[in-house]
C-alpha positions in Angstrom: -15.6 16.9 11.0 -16.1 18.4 7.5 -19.5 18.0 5.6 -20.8 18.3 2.3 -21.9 22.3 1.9 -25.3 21.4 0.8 -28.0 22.0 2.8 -30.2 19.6 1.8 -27.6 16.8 2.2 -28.4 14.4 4.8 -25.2 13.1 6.6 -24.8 10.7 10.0 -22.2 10.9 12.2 -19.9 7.7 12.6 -17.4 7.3 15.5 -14.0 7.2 13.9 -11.1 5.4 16.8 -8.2 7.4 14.5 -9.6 10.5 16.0 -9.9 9.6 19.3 -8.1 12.0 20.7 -10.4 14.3 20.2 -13.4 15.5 22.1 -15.7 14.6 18.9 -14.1 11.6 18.0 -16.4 11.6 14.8 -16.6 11.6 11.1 -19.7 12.7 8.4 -20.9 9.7 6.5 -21.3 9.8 2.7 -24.5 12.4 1.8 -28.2 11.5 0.7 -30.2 13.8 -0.9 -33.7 13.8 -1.5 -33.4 12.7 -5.3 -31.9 9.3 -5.5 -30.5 10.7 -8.6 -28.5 13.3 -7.1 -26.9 11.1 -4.8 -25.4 8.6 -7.8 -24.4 12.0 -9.4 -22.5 12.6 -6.0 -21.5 8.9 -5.5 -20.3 8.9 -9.0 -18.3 11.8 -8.6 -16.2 11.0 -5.7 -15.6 8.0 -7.4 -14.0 9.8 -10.0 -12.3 12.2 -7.4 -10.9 8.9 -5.7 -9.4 7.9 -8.7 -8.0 11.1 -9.6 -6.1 11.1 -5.9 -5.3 7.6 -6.6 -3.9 7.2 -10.2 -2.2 10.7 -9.1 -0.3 9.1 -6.5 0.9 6.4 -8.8 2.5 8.7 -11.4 4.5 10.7 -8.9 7.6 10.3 -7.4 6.3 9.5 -4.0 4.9 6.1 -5.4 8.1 4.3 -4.1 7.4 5.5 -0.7 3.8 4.2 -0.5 1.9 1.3 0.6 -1.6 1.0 -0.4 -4.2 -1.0 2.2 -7.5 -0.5 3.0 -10.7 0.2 1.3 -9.6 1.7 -2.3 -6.7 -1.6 -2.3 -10.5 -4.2 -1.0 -12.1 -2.8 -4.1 -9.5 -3.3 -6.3 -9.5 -7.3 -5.9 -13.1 -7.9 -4.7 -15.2 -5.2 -6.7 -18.7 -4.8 -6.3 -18.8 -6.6 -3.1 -16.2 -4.4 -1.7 -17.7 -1.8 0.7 -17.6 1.5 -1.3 -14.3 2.9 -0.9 -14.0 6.5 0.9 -10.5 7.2 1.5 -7.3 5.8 0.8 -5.0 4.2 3.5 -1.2 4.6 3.4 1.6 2.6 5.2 4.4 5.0 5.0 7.7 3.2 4.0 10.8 3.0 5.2 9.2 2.2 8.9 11.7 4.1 10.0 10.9 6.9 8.7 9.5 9.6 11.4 6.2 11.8 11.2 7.6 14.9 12.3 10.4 15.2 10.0 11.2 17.5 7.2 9.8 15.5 4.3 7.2 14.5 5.4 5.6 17.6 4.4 7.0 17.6 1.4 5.1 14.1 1.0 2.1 15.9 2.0 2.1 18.5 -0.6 3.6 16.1 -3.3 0.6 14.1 -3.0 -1.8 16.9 -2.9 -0.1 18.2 -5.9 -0.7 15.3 -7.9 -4.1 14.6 -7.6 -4.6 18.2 -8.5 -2.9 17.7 -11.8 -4.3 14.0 -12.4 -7.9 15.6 -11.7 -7.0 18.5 -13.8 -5.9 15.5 -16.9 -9.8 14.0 -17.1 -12.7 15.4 -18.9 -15.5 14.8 -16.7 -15.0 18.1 -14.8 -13.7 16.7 -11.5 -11.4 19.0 -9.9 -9.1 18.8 -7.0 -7.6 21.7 -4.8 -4.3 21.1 -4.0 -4.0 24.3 -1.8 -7.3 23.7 0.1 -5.7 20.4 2.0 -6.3 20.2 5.4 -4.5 18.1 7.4 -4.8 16.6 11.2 -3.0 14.2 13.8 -4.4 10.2 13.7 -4.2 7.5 15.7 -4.8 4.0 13.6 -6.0 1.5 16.3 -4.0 3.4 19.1 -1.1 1.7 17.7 1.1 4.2 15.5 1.1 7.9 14.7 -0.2 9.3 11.6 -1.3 12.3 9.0 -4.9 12.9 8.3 -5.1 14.8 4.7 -8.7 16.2 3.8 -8.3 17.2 0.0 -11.7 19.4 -1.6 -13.2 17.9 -5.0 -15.8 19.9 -6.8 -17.5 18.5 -9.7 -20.7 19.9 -12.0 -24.0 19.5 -11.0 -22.8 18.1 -6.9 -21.9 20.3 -4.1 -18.7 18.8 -4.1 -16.5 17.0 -1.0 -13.2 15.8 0.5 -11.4 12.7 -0.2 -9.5 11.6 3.1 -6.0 10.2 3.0 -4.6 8.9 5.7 -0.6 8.0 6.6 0.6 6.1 9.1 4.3 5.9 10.0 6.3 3.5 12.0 4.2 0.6 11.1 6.7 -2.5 10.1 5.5 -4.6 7.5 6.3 -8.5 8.1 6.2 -9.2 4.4 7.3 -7.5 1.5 4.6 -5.3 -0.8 3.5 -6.4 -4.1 3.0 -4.3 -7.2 -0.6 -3.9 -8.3 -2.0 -2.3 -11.6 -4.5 0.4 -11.1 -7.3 0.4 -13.6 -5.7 3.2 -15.3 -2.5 1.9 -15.7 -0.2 2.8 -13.2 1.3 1.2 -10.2 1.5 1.2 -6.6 2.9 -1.4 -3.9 0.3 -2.9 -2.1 -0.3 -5.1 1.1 -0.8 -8.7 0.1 -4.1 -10.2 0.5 -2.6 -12.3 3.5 -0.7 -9.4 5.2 -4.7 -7.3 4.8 -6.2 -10.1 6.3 -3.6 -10.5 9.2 -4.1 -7.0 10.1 -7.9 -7.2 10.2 -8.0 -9.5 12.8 -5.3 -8.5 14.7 -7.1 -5.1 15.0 -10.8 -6.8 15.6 -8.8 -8.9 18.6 -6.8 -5.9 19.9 -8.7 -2.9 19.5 -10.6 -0.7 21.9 -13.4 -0.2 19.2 -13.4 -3.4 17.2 -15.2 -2.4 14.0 -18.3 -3.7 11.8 -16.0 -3.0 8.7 -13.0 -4.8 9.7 -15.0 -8.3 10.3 -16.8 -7.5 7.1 -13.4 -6.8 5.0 -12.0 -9.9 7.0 -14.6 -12.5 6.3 -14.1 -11.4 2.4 -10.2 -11.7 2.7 -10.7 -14.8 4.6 -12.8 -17.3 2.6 -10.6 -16.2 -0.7 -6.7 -16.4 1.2 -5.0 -18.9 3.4 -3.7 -16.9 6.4 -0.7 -18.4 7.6 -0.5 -19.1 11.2 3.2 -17.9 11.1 2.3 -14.3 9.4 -0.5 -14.1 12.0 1.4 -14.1 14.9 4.3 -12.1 13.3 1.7 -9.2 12.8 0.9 -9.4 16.5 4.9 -9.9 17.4 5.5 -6.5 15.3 2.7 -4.5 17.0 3.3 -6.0 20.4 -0.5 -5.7 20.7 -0.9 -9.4 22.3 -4.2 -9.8 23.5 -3.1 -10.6 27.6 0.3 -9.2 29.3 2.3 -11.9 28.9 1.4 -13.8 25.8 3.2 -14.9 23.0 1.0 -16.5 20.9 -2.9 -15.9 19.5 -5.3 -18.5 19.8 -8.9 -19.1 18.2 -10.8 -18.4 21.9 -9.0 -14.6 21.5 -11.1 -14.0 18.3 -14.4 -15.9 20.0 -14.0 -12.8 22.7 -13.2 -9.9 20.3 -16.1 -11.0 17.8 -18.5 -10.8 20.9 -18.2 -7.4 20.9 -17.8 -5.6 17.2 -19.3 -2.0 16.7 -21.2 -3.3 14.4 -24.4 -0.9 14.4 -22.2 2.0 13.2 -21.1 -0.3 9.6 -24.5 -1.3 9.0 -25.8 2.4 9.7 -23.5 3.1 6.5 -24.7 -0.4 4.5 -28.3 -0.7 5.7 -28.6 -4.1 3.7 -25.9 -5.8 6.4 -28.1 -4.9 9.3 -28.7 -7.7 11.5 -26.2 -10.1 10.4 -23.2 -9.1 12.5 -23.7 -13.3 14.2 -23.6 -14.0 10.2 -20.2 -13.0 9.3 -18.5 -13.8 12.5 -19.7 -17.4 11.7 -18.8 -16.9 8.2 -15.0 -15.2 9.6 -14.5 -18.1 12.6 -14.9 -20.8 9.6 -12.8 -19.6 7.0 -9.6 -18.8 10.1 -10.5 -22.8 11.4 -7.0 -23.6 9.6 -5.1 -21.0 11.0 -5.9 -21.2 14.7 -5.6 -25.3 13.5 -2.0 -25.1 13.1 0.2 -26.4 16.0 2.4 -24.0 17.9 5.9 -24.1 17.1 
């Protein structure tokens, strides 16, 4: 678990399911300081780092081979009311295309390389260490293998930190990607908003720790996109994660049960303003899904 080197940096420690496999199944939550004005300096500077790691990615060749989900994609289309993005989730494409071989460390180091540079490029003194990566073994949802890649920032006036990107392989998508432009300009694939939304609930009905950030990111998806009963259950077809032994189909009853028992202390730990409204957004989430489970089988 790697922390910001700043003594007087106040950091909690979040359970993390990817890293389950190990005995401290736990990452550092973002750093407080005592000046409120030290921490937007720090906030403000990851931002940047994240950027950096992001717009980097974009302008190398290993673009093509990346699929952007998760929180950096969330705040792309909802903005402010996004939860603030921390790392930056990749679906490694083709699916076929194995952890443990050859090039996949060349991706590693590709994509370490070009953040360096793209940090290097900006003039707000954000810097990225290509040759200070660390990398480690993930588990996304207990579902399919993956590379954890811890890259050092440091920036004037903060103590610096790590952006975290993570990699999954193996993981086949049931629609194609679409092309998003970055703020900067460039261009990455992306999961559609439907294929995002399919996944969150598929992980808040089938995971061992359903989380408060995956109803949260659902119920946004949700009451802006249709989710299509027939990408739904394709998602769950694909994964083979059906809720019972047996089953072929998902119903509305199998969310009823997995909303009944979110982690949803840990999320608002992070975001104190959503404590105590975990029963809110599950209302909010069951609603906006009422057409999906709606749709007949067959």
């Amino acid at each position: 678990m790697l922390r910001v080197l700043d003594d007087e940096a106040v950091q909690r420690t979040v359970f993390d399911p990817a890293l389950k496999q190990f005995p401290n199944a736990f990452r550092a939550s973002d750093p407080v300081f005592p000046s409120p004005a030290a921490t937007r300096a720090w906030q403000t500077a990851r931002a940047s780092a994240l950027a950096a790691v992001r717009d980097g990615v974009a302008a190398s060749p290993w673009a093509e081979a990346l699929v952007l989900r998760g929180s950096v994609l969330m705040a792309l289309w909802f903005g402010e009311e996004a939860r603030e993005p921390g790392d930056l989730d990749f679906v490694v494409a083709p699916a076929s295309w194995r952890m443990e071989e050859e090039r996949t460390s060349g991706l590693l180091t590709g994509v370490a390389e070009a953040a360096e540079a793209r940090a290097a490029q900006g003039g707000d003194g954000v810097r990225i260490s290509a040759a200070g990566a660390v990398c480690e073994d993930i588990w996304t949802y207990e579902r399919v293998p993956g590379r954890r890649m811890m890259l050092p920032w440091e920036a004037p006036g903060t103590p610096g930190g790590w952006v975290q990107l993570d990699f999954v392989f193996g993981e086949r998508l049931p629609e194609p990607p679409e092309r998003i432009t970055l703020p900067a300009g460039g261009v990455l694939y992306a999961a559609t908003p439907a294929l995002s939304l399919a996944w969150k609930v598929m992980w808040l009905i089938s995971d061992m720790y359903a989380q408060g950030k995956d109803l949260y990111d659902a119920t946004l998806l949700a009451e802006r996109h249709p989710l299509p009963d027939a990408l739904f259950q394709e998602v769950f077809r694909l994964s083979d994660e059906w809720p019972e032994y047996g089953r072929t189909r998902v119903e509305g009853g199998d969310l009823d049960t997995a909303l009944a028992s979110v982690e949803w202390h840990h999320f608002a730990g992070e975001y104190p303003r959503f404590a105590g409204r975990e029963a809110e957004f599950a209302g909010r989430l069951r609603t906006a899904l009422a057409p999906t489970f709606a749709t007949p089988a067959g």
